[in-house]
N, CA, C and O atoms as a Tripos MOL2 file, in Angstrom:
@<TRIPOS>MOLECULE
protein
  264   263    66     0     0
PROTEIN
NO_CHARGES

@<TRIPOS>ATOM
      1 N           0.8340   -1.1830    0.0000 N.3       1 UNK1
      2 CA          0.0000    0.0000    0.0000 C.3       1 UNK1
      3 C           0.8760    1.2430    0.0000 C.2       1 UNK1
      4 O           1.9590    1.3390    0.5770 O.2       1 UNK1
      5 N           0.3680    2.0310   -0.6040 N.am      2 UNK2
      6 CA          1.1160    3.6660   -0.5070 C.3       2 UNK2
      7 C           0.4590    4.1410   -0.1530 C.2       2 UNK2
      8 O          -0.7400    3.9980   -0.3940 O.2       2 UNK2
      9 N           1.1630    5.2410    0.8770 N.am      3 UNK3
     10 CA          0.0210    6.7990    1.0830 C.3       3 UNK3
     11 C           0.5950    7.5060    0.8520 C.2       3 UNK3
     12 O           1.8230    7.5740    0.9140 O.2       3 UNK3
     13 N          -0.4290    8.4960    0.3950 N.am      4 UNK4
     14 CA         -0.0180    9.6230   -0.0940 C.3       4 UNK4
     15 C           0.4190   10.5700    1.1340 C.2       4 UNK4
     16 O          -0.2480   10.6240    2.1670 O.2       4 UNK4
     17 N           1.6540   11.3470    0.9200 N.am      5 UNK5
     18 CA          1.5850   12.0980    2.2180 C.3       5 UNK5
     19 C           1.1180   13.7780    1.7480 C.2       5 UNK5
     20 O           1.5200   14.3510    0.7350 O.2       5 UNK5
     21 N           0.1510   14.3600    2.8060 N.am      6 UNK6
     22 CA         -0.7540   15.6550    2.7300 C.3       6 UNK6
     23 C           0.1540   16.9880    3.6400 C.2       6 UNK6
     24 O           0.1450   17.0940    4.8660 O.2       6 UNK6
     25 N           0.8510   17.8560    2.7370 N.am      7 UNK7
     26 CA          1.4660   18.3830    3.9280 C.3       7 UNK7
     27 C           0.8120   19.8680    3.3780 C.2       7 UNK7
     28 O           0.4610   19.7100    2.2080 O.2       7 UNK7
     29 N           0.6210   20.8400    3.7100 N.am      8 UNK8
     30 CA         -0.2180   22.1090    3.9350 C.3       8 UNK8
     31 C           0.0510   22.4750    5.2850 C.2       8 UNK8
     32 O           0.1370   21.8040    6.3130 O.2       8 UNK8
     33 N           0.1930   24.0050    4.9850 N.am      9 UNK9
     34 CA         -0.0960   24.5810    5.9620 C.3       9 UNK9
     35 C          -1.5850   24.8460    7.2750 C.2       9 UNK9
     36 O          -2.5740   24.1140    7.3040 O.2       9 UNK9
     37 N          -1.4200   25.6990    7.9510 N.am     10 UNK10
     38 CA         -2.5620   25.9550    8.7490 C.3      10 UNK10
     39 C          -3.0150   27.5190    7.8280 C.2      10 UNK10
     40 O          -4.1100   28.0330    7.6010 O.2      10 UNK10
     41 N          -1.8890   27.8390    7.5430 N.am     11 UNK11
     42 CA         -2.1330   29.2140    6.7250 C.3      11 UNK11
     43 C          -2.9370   28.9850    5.4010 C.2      11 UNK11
     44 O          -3.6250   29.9160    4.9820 O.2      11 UNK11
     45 N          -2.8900   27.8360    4.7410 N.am     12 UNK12
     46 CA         -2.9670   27.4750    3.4760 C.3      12 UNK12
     47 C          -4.7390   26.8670    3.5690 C.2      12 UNK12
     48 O          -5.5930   26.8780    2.6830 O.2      12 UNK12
     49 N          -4.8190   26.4160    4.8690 N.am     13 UNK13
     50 CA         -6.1410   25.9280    5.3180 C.3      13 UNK13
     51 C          -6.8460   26.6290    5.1430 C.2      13 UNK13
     52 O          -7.8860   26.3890    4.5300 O.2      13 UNK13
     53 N          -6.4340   28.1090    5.7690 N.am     14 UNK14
     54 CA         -7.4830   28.9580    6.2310 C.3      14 UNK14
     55 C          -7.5320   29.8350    5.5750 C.2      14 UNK14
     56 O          -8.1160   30.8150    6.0350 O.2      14 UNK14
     57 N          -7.0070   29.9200    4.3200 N.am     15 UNK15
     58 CA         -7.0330   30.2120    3.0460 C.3      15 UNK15
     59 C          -7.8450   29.7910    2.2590 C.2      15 UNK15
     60 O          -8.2960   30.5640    1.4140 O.2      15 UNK15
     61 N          -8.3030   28.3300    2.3130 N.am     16 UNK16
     62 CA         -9.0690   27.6850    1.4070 C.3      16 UNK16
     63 C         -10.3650   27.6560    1.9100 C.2      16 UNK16
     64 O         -11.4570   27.4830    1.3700 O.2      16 UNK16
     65 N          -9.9400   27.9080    3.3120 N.am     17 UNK17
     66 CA        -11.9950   27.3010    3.7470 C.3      17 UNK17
     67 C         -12.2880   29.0710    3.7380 C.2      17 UNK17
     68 O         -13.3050   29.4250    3.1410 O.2      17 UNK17
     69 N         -11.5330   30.0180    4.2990 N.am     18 UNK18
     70 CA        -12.5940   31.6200    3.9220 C.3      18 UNK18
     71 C         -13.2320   31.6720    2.3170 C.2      18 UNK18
     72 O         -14.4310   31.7380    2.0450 O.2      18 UNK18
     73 N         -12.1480   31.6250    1.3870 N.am     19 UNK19
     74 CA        -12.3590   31.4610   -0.0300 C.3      19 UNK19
     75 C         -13.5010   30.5790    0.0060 C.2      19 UNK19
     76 O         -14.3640   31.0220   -0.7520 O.2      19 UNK19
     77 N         -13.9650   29.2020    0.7400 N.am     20 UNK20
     78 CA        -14.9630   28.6060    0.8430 C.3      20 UNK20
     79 C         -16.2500   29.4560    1.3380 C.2      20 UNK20
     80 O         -17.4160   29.2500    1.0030 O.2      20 UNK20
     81 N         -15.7350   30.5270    2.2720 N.am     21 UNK21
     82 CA        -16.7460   30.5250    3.0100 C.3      21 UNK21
     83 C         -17.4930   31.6600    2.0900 C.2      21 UNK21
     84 O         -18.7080   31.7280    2.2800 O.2      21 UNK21
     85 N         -16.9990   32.4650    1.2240 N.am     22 UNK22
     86 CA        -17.4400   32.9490    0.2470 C.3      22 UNK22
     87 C         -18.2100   32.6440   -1.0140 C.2      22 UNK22
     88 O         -19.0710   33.3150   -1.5830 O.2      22 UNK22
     89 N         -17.5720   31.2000   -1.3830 N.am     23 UNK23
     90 CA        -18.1380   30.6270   -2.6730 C.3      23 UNK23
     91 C         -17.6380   31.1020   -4.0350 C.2      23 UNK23
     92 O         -18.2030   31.2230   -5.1220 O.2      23 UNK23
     93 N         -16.1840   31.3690   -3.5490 N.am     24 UNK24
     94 CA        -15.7120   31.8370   -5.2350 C.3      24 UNK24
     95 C         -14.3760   31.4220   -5.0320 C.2      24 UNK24
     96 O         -13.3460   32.0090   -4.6990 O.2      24 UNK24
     97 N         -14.8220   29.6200   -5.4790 N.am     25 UNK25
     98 CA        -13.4940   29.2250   -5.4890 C.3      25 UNK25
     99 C         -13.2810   28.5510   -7.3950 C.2      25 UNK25
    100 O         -14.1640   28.0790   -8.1120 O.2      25 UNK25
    101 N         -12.4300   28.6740   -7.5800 N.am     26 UNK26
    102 CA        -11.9290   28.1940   -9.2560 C.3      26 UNK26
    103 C         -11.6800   26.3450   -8.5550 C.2      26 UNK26
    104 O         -11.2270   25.8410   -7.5270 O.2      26 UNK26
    105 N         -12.3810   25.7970  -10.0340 N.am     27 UNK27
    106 CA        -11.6280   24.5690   -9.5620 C.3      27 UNK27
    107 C         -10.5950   24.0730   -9.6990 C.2      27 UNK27
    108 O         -10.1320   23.0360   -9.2230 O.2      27 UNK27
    109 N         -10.1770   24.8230  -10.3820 N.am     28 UNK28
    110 CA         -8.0360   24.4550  -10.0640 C.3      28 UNK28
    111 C          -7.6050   24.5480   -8.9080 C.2      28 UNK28
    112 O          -6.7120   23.7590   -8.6000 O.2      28 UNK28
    113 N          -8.0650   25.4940   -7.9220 N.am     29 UNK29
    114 CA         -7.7440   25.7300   -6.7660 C.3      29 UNK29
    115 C          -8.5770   24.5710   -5.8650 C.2      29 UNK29
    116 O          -7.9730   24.2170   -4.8530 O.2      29 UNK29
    117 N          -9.5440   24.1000   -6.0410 N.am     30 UNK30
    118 CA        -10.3810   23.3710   -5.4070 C.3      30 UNK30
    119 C          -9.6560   22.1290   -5.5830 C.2      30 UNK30
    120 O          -9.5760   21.3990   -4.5950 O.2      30 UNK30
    121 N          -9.0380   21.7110   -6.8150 N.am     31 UNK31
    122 CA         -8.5000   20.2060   -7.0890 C.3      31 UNK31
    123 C          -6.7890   20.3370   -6.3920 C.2      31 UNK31
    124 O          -6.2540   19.3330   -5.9210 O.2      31 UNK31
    125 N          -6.3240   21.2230   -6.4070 N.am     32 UNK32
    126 CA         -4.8580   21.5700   -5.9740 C.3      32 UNK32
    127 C          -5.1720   21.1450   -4.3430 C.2      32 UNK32
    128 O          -4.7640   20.2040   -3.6630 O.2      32 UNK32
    129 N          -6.0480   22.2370   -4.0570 N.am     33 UNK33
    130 CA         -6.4770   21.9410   -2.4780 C.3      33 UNK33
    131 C          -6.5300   20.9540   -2.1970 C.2      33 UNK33
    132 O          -5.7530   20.7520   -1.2640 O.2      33 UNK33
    133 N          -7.3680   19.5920   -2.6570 N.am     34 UNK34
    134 CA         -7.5950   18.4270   -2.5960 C.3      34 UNK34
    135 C          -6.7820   17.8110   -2.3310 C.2      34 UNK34
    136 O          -6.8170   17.1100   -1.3190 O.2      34 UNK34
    137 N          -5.2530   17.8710   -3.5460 N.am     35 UNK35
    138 CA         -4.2840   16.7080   -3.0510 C.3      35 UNK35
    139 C          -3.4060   17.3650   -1.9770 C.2      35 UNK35
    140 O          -2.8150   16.6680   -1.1520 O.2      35 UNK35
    141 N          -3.3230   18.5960   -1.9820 N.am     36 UNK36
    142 CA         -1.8300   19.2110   -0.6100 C.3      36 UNK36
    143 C          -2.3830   19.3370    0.3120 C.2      36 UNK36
    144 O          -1.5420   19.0260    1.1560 O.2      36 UNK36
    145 N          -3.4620   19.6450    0.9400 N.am     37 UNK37
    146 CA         -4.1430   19.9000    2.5180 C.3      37 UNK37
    147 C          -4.3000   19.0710    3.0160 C.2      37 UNK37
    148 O          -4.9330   18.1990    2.4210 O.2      37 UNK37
    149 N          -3.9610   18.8690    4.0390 N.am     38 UNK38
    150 CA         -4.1560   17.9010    4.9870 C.3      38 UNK38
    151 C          -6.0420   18.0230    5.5200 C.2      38 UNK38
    152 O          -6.6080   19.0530    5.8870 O.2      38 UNK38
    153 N          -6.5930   16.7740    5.4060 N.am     39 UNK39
    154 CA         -8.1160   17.1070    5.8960 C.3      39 UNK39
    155 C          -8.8520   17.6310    7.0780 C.2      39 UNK39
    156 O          -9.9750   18.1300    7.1440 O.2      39 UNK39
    157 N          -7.5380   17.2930    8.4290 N.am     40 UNK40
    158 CA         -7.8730   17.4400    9.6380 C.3      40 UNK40
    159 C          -7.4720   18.9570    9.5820 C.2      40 UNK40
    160 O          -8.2240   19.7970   10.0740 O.2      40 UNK40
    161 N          -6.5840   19.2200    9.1340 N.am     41 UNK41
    162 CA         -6.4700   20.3970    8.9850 C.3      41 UNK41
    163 C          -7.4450   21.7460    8.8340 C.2      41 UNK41
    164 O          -7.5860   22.8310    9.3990 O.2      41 UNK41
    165 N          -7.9740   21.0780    7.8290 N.am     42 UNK42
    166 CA         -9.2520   21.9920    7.1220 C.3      42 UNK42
    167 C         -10.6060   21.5270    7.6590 C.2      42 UNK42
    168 O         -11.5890   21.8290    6.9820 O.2      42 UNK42
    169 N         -10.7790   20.8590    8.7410 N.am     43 UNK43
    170 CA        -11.4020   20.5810    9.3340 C.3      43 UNK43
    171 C         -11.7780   21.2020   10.4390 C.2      43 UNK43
    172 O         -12.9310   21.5970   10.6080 O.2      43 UNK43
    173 N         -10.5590   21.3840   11.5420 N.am     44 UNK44
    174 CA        -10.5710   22.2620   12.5460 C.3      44 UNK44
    175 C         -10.3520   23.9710   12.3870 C.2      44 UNK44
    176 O         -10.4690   24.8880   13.2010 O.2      44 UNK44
    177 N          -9.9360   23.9280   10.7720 N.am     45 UNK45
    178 CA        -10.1130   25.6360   10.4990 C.3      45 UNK45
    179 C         -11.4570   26.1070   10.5550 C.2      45 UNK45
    180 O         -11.8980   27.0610   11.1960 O.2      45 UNK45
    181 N         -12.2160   25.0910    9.5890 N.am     46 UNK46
    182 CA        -13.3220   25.2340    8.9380 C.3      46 UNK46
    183 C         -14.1970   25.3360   10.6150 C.2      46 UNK46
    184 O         -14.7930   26.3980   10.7920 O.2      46 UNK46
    185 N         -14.2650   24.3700   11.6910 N.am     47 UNK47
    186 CA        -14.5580   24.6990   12.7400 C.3      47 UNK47
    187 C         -15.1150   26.0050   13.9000 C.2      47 UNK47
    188 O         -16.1390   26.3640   14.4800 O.2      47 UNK47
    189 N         -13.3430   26.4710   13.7230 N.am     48 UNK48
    190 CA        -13.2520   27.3730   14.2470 C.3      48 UNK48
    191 C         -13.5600   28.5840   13.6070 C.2      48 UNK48
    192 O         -14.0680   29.4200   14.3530 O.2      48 UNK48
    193 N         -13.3900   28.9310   12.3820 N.am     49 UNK49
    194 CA        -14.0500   29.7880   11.5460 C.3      49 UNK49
    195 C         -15.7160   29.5220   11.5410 C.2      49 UNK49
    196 O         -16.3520   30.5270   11.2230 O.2      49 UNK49
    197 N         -16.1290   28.9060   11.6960 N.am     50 UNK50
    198 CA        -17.9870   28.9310   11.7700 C.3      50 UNK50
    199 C         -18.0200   29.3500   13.3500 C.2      50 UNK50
    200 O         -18.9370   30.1450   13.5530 O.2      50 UNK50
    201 N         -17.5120   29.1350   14.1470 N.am     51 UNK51
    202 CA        -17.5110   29.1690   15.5360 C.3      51 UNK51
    203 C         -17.6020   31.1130   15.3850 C.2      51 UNK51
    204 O         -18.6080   31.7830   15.6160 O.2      51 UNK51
    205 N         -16.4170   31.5740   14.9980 N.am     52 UNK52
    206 CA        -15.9850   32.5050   14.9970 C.3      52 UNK52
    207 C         -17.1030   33.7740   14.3530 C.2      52 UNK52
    208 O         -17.3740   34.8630   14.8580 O.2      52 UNK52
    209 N         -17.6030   33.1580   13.0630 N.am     53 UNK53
    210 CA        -18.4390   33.5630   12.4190 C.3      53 UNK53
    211 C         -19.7510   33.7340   13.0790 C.2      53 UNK53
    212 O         -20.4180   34.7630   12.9660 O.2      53 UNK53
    213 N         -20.1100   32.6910   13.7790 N.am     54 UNK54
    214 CA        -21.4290   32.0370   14.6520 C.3      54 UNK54
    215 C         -21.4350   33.6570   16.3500 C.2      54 UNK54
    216 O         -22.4710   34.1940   16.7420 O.2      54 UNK54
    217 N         -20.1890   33.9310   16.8410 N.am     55 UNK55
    218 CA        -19.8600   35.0210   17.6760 C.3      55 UNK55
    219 C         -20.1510   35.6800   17.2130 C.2      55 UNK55
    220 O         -21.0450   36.2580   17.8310 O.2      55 UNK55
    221 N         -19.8770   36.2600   15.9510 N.am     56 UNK56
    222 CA        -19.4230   38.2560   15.4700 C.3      56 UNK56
    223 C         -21.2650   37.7840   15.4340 C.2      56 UNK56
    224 O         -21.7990   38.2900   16.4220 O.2      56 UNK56
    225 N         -22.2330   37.0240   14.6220 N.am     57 UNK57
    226 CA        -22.9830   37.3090   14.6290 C.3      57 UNK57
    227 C         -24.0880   37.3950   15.9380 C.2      57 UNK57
    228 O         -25.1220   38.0570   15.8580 O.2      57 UNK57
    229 N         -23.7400   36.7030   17.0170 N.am     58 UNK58
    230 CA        -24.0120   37.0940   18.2020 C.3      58 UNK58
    231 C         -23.7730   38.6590   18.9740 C.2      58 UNK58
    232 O         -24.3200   39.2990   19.8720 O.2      58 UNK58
    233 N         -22.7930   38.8080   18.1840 N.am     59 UNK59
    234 CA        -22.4760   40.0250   19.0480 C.3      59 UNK59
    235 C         -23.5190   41.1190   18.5970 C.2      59 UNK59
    236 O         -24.1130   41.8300   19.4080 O.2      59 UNK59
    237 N         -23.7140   41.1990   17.0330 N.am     60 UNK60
    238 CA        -24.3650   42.1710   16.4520 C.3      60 UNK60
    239 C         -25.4930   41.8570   17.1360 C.2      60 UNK60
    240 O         -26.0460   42.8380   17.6330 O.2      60 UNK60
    241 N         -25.9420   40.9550   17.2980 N.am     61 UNK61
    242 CA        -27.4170   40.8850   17.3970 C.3      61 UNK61
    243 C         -27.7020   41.8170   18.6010 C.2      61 UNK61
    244 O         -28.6200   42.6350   18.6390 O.2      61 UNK61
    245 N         -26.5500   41.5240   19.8450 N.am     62 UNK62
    246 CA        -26.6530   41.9630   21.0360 C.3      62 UNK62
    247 C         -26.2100   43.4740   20.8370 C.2      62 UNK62
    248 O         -26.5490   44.3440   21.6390 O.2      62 UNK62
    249 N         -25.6640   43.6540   20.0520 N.am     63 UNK63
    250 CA        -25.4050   45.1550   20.1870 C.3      63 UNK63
    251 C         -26.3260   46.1880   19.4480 C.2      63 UNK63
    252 O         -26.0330   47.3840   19.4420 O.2      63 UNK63
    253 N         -27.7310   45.5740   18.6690 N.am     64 UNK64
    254 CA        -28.2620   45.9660   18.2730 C.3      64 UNK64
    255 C         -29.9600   45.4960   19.1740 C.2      64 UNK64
    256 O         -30.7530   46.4060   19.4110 O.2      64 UNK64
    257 N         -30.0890   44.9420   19.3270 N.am     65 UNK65
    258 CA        -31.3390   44.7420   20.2130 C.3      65 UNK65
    259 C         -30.9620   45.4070   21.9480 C.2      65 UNK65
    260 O         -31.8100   46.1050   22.5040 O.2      65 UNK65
    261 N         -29.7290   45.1050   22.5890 N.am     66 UNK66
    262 CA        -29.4210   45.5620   23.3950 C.3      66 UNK66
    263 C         -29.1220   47.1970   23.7480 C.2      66 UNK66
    264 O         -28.7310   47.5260   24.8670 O.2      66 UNK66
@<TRIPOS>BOND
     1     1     2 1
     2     2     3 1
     3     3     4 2
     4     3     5 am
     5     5     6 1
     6     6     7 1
     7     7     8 2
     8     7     9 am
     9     9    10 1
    10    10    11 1
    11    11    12 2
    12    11    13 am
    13    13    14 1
    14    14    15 1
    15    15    16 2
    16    15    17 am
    17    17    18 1
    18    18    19 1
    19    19    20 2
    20    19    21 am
    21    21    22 1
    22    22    23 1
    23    23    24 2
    24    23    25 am
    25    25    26 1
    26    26    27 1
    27    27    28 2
    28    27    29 am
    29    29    30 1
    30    30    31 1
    31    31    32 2
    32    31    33 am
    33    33    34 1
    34    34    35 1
    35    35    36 2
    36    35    37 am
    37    37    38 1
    38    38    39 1
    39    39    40 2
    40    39    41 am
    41    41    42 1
    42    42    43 1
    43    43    44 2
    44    43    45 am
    45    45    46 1
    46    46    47 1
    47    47    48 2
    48    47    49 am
    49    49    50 1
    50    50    51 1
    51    51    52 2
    52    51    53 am
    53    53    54 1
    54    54    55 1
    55    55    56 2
    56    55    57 am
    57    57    58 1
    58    58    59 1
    59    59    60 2
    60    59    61 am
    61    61    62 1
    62    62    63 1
    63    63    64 2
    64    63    65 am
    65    65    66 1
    66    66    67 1
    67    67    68 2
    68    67    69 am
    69    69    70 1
    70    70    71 1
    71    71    72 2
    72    71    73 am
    73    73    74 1
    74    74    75 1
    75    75    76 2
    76    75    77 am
    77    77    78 1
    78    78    79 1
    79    79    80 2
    80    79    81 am
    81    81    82 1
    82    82    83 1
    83    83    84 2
    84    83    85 am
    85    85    86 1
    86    86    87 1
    87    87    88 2
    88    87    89 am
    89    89    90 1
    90    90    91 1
    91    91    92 2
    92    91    93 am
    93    93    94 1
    94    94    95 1
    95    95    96 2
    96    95    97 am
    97    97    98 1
    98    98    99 1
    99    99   100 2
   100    99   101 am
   101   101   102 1
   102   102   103 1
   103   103   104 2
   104   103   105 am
   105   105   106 1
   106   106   107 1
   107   107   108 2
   108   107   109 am
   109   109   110 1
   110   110   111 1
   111   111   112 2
   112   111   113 am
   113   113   114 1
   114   114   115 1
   115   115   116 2
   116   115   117 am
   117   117   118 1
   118   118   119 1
   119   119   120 2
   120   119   121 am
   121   121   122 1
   122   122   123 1
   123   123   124 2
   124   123   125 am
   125   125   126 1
   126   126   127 1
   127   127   128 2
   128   127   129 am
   129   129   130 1
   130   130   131 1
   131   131   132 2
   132   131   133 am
   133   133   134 1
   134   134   135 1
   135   135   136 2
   136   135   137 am
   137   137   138 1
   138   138   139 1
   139   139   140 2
   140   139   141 am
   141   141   142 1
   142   142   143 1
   143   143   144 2
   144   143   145 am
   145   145   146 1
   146   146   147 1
   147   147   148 2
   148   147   149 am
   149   149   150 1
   150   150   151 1
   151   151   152 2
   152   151   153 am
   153   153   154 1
   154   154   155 1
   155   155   156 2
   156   155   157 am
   157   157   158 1
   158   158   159 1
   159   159   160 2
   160   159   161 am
   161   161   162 1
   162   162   163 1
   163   163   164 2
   164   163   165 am
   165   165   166 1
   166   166   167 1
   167   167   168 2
   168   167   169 am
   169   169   170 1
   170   170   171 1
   171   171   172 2
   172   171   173 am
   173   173   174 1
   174   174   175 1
   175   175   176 2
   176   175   177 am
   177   177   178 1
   178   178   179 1
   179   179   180 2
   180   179   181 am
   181   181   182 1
   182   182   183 1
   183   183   184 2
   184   183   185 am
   185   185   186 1
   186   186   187 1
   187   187   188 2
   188   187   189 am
   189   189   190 1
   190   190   191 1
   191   191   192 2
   192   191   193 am
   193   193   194 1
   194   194   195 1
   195   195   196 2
   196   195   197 am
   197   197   198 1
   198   198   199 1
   199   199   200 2
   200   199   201 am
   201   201   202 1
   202   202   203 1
   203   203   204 2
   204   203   205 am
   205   205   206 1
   206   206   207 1
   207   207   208 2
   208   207   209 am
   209   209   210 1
   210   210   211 1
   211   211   212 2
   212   211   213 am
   213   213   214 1
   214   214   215 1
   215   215   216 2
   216   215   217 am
   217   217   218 1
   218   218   219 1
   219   219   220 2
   220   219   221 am
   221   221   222 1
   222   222   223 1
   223   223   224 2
   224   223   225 am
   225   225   226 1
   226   226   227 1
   227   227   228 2
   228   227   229 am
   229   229   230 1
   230   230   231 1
   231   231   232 2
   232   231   233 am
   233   233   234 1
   234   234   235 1
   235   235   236 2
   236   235   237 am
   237   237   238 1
   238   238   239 1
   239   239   240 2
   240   239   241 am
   241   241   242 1
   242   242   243 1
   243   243   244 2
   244   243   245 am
   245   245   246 1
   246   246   247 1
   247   247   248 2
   248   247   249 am
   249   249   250 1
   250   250   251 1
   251   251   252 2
   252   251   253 am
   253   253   254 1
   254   254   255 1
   255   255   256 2
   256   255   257 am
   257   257   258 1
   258   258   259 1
   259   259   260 2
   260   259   261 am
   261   261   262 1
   262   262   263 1
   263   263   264 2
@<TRIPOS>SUBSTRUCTURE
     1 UNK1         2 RESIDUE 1 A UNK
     2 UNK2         6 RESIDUE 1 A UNK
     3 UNK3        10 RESIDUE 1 A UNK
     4 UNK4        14 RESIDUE 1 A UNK
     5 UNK5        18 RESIDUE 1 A UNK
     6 UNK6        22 RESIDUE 1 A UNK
     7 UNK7        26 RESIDUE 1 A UNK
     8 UNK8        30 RESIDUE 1 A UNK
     9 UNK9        34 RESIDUE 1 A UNK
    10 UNK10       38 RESIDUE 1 A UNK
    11 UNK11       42 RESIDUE 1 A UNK
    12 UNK12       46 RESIDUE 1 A UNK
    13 UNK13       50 RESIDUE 1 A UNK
    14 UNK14       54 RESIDUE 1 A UNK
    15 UNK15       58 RESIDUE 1 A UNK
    16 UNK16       62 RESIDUE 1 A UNK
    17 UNK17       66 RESIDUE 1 A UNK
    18 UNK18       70 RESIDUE 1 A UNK
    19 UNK19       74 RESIDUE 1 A UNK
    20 UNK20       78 RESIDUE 1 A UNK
    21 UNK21       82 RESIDUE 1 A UNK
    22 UNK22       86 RESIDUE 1 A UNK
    23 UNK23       90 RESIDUE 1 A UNK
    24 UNK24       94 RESIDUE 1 A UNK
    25 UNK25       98 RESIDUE 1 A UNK
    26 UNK26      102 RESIDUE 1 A UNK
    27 UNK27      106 RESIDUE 1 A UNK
    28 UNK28      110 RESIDUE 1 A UNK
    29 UNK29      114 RESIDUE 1 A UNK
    30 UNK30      118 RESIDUE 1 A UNK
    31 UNK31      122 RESIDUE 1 A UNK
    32 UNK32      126 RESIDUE 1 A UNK
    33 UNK33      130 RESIDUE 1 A UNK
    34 UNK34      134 RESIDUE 1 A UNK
    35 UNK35      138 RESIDUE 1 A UNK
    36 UNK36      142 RESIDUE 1 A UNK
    37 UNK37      146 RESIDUE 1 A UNK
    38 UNK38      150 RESIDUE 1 A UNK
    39 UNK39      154 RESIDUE 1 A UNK
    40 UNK40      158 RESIDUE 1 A UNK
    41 UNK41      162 RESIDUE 1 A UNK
    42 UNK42      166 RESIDUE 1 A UNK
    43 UNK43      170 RESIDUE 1 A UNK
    44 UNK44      174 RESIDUE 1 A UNK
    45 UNK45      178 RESIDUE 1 A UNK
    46 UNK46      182 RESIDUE 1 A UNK
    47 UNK47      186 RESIDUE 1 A UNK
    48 UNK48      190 RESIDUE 1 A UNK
    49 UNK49      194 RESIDUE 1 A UNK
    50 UNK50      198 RESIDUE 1 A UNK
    51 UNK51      202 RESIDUE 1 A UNK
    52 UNK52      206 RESIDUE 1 A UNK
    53 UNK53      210 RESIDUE 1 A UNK
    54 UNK54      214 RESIDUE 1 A UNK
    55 UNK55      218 RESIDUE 1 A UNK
    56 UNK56      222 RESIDUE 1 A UNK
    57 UNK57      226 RESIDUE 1 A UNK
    58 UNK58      230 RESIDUE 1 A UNK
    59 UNK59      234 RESIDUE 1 A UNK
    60 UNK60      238 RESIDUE 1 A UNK
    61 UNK61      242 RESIDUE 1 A UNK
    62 UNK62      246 RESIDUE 1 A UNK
    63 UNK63      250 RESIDUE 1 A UNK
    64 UNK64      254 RESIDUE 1 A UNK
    65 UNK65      258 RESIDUE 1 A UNK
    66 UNK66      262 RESIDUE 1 A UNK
């Protein structure tokens, strides 16, 4: 068996999942992404970026009803 080894950054992650979080990704970039990122990687970005996202919009809410 071979594996493939996935090496990417955390920088490179969180690069790919904002560009995600937008929806304007090229699929060259989408297929490139595929083989160099590591999944766990872009996993716990993708995470913490909804987390993050999921706050600011808490906050507005509170700073506007409040």
């Amino acid at each position: 068996m071979t594996e493939t080894k996935r090496g990417g950054s955390f920088g490179q992650a969180l690069k790919a999942v904002l560009w995600s979080f937008f929806g304007v990704r090229k699929r060259r970039d989408l297929e490139a992404d595929a083989t160099q990122l590591n999944p766990l990687h872009v996993l716990i970005v993708a995470l913490l970026a909804a987390a993050v996202f999921i706050g600011v919009l808490i906050l507005i809410v509170r700073a506007v009803v409040g």
